[in-house]
Residue frames as a rotation matrix with the C-alpha (Angstrom) as fourth column:
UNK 1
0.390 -0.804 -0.449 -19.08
-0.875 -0.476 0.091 -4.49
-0.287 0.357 -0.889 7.29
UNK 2
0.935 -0.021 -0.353 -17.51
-0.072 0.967 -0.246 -7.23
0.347 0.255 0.903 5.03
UNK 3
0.847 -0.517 -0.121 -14.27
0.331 0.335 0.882 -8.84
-0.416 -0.787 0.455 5.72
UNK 4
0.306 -0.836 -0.456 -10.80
-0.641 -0.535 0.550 -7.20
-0.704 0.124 -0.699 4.89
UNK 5
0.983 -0.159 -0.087 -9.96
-0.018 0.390 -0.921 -8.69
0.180 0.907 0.380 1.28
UNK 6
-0.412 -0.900 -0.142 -5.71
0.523 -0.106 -0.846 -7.81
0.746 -0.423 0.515 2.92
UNK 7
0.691 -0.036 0.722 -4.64
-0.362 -0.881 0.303 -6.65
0.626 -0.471 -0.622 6.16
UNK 8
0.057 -0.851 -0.523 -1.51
0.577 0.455 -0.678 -6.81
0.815 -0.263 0.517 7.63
UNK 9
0.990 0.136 0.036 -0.14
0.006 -0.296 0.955 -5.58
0.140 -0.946 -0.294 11.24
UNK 10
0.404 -0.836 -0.372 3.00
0.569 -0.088 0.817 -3.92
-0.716 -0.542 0.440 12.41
UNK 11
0.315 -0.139 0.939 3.41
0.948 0.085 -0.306 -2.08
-0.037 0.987 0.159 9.76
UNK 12
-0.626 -0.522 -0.579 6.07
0.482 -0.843 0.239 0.81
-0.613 -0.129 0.779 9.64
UNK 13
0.475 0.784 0.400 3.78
0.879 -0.400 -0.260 3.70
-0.045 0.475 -0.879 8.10
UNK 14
-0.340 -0.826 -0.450 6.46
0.714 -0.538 0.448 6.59
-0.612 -0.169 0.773 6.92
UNK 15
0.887 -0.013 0.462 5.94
0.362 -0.604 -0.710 10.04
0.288 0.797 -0.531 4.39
UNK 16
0.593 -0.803 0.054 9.16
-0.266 -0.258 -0.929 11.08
0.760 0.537 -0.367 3.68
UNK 17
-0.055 -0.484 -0.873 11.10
-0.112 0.872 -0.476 10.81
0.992 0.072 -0.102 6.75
UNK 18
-0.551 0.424 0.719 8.75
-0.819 -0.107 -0.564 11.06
-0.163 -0.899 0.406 9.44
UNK 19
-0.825 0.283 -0.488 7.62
0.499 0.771 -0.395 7.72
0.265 -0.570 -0.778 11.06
UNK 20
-0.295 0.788 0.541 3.89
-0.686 -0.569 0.454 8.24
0.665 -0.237 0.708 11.49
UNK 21
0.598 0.678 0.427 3.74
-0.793 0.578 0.194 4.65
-0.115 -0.455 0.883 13.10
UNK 22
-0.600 -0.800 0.010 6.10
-0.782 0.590 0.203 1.70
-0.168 0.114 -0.979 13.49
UNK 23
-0.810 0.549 0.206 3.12
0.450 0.807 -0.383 -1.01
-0.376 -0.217 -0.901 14.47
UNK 24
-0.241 0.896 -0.374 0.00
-0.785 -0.406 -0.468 0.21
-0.571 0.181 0.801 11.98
UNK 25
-0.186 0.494 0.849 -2.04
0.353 0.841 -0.411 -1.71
-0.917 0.223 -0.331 9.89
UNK 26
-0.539 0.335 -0.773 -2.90
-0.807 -0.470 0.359 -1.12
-0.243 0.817 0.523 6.32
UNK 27
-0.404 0.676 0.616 -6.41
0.211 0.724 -0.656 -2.97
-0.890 -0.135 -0.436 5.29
UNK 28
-0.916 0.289 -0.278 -7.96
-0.389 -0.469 0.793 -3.20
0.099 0.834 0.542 1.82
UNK 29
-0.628 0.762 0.158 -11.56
0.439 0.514 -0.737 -3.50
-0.643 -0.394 -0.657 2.79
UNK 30
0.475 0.872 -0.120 -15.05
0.585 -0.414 -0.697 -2.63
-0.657 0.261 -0.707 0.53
UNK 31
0.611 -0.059 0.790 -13.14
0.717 -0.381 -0.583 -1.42
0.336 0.922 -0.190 -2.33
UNK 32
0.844 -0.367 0.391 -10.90
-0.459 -0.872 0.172 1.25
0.278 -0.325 -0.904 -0.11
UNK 33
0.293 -0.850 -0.438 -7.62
0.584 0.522 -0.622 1.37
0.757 -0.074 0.649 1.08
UNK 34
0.907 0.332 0.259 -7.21
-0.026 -0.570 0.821 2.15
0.420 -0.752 -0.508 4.80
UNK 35
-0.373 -0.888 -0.270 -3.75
0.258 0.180 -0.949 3.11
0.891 -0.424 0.162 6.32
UNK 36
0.902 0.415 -0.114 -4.67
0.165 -0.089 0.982 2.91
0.398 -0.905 -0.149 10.29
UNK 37
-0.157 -0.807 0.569 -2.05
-0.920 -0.091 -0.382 4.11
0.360 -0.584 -0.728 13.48
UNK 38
-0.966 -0.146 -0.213 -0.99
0.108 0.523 -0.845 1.34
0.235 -0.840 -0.489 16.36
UNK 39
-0.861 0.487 -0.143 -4.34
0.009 -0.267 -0.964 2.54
-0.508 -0.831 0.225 18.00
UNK 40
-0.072 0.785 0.615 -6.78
0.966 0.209 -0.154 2.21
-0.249 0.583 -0.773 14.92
UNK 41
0.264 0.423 -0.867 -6.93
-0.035 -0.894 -0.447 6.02
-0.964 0.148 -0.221 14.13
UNK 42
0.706 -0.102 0.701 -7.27
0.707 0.166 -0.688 6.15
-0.047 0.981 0.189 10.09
UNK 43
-0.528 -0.849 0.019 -3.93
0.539 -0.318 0.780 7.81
-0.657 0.422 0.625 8.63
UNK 44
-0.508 0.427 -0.748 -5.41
-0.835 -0.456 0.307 8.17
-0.211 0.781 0.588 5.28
UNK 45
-0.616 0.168 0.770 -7.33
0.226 0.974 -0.032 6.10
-0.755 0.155 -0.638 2.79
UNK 46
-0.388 0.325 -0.863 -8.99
-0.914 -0.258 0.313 6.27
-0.121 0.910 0.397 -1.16
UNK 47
0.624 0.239 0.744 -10.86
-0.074 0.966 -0.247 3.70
-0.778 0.099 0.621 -2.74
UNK 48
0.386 -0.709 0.590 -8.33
0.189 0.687 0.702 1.37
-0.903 -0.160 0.399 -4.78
UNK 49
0.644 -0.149 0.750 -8.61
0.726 -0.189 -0.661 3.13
0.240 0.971 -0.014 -8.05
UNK 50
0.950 -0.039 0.309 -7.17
-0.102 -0.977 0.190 5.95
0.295 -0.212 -0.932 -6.63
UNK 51
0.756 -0.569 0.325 -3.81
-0.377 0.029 0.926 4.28
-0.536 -0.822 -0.192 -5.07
UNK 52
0.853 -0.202 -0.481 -0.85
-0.429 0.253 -0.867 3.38
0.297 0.946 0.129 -6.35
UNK 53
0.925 -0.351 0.146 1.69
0.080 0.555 0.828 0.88
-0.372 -0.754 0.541 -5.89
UNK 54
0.718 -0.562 -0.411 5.31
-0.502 -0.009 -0.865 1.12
0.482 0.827 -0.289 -6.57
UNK 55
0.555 -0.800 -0.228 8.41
0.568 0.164 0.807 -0.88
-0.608 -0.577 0.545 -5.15
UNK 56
0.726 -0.684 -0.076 11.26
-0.529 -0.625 0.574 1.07
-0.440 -0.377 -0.815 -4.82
UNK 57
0.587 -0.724 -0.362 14.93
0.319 0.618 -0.719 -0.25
0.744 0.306 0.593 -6.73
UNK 58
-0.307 -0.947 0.092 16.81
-0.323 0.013 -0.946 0.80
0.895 -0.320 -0.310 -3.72
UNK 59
0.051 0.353 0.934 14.76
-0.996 -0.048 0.073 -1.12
0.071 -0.934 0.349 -1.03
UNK 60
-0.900 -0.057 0.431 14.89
-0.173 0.957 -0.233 -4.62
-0.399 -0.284 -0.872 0.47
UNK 61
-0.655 0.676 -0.338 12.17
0.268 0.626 0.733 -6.86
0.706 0.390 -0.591 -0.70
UNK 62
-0.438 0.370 -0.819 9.20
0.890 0.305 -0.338 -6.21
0.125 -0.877 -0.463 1.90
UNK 63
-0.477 -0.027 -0.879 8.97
0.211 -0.974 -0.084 -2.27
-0.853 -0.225 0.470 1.58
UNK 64
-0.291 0.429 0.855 6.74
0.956 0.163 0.243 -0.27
-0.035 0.888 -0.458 -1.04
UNK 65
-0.923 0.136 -0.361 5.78
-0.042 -0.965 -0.258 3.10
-0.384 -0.223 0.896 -1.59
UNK 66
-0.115 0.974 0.196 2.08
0.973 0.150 -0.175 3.62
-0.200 0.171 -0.965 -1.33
UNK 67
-0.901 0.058 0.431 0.13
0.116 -0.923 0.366 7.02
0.419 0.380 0.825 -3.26
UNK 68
-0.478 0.798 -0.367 -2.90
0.878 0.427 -0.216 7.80
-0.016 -0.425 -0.905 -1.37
UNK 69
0.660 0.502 -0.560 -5.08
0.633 -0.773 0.053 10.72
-0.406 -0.389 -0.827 -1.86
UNK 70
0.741 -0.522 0.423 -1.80
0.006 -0.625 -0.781 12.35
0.672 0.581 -0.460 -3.79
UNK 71
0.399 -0.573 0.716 0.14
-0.916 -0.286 0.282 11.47
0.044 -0.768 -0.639 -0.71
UNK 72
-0.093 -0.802 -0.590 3.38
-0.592 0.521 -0.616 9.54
0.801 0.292 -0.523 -0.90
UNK 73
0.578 0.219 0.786 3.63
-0.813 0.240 0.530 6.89
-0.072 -0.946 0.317 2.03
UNK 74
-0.495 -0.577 -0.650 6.77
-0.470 0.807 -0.358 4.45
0.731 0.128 -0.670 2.52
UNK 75
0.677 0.596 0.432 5.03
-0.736 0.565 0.373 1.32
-0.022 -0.570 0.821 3.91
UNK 76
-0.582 -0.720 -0.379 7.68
-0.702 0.680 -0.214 -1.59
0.411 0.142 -0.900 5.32
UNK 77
0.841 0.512 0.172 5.56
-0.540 0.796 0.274 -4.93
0.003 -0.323 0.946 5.53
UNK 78
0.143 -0.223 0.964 6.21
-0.617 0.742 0.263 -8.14
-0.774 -0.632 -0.032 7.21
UNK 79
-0.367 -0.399 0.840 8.04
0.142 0.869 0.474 -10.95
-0.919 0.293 -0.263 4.62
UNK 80
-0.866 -0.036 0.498 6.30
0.499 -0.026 0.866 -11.49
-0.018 0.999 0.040 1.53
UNK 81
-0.153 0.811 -0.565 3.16
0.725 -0.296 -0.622 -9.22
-0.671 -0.505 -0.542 2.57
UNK 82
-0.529 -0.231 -0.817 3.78
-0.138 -0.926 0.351 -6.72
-0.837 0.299 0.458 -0.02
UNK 83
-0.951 0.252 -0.178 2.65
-0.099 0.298 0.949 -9.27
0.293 0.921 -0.259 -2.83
UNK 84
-0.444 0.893 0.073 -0.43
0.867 0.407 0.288 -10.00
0.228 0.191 -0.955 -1.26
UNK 85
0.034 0.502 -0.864 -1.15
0.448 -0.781 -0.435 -6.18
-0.893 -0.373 -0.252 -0.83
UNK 86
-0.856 -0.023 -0.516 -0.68
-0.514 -0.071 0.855 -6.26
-0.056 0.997 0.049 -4.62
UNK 87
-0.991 0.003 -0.131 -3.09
0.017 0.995 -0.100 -8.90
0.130 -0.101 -0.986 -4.96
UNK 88
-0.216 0.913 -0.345 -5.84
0.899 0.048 -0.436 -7.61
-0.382 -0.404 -0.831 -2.97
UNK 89
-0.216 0.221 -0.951 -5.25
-0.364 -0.922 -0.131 -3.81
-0.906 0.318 0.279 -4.33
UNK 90
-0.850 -0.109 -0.516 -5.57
-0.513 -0.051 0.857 -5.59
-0.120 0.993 -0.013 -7.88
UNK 91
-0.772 0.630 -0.086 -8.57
0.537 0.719 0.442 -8.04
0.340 0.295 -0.893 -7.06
UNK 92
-0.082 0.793 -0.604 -10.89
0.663 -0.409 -0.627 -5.10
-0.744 -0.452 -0.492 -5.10
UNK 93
-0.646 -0.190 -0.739 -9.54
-0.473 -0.661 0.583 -2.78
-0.599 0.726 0.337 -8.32
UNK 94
-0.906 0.377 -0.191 -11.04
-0.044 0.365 0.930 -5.65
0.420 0.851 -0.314 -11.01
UNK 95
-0.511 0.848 -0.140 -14.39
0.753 0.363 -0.549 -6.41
-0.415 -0.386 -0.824 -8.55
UNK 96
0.326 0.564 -0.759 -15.38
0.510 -0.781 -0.361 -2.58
-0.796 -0.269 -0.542 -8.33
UNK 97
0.282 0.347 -0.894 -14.67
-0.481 -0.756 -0.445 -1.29
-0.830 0.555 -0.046 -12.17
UNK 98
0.356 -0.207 0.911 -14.01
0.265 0.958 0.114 -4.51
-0.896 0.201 0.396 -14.32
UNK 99
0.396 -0.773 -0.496 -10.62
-0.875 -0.482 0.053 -3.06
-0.280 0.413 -0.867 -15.20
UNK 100
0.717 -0.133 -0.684 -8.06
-0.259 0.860 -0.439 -5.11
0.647 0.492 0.582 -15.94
UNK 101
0.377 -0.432 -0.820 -5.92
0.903 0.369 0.221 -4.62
0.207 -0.823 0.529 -12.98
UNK 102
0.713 -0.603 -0.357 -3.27
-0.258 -0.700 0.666 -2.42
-0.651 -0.383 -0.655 -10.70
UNK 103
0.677 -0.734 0.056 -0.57
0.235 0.144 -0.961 -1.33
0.697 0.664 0.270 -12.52
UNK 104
0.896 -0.377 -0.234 2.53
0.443 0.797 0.410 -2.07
0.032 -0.471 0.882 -10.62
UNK 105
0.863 -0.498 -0.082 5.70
-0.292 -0.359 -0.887 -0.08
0.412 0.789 -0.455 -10.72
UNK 106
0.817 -0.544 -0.194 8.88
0.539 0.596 0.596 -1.17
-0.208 -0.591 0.779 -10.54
UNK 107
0.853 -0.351 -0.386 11.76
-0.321 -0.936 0.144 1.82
-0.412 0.001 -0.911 -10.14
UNK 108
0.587 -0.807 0.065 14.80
0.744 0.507 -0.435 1.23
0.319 0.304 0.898 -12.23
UNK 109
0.324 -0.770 -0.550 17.89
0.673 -0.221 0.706 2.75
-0.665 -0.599 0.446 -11.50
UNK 110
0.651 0.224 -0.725 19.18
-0.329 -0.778 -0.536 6.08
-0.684 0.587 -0.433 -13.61
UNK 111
0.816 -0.529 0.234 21.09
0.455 0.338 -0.824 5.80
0.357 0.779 0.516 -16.62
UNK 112
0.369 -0.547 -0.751 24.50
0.319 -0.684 0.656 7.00
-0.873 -0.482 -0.078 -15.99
UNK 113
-0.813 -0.549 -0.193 25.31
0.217 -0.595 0.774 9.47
-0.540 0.588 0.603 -19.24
């Protein structure tokens, strides 16, 4: 098994507003994206074409909403951890179908009228 291209720890691991995990891990290893509990049991996980990444416009810096499998997941990482889970979801994306990258969203707020 090669090494984890990202993986972070402590990670809050939420779908809507059930708390599947306060202290999980989310790992982009071999082209896949793996959301793990506190205890290593896999959550979910897709390879990297398959995921999507959006930050939220009403969250703090640090927090992201992950698609997996067609399942939403609010993921709150440590400091600036979020970019480099961009990063690695966009460099295992170009390795394994020399795309051009992850597209990124970034939620704007509604118009009002």
């Amino acid at each position: 098994m090669a090494e984890p291209e990202f993986s972070a720890t402590g990670v809050r691991i939420a779908r809507w507003l059930r708390s599947l995990t306060r202290a999980g891990q989310v790992v982009v290893r071999d082209g896949r994206l793996v959301l793990l509990t506190s205890y290593g049991r896999e959550i979910d996980s897709a390879p990297v074409e398959q995921v999507r990444i959006s930050e939220p416009w009403y969250a703090a810096r640090g927090r992201a909403l992950a698609a997996v499998n067609g399942t939403w997941y609010a993921l709150r990482l440590k400091g600036q951890m979020r970019d480099g889970l961009v990063a690695a979801l966009h460099g295992a994306r170009a390795r394994s179908s020399g795309a051009s990258g992850l597209a990124v969203e970034r939620r704007t707020a509604p118009a009002d009228g």
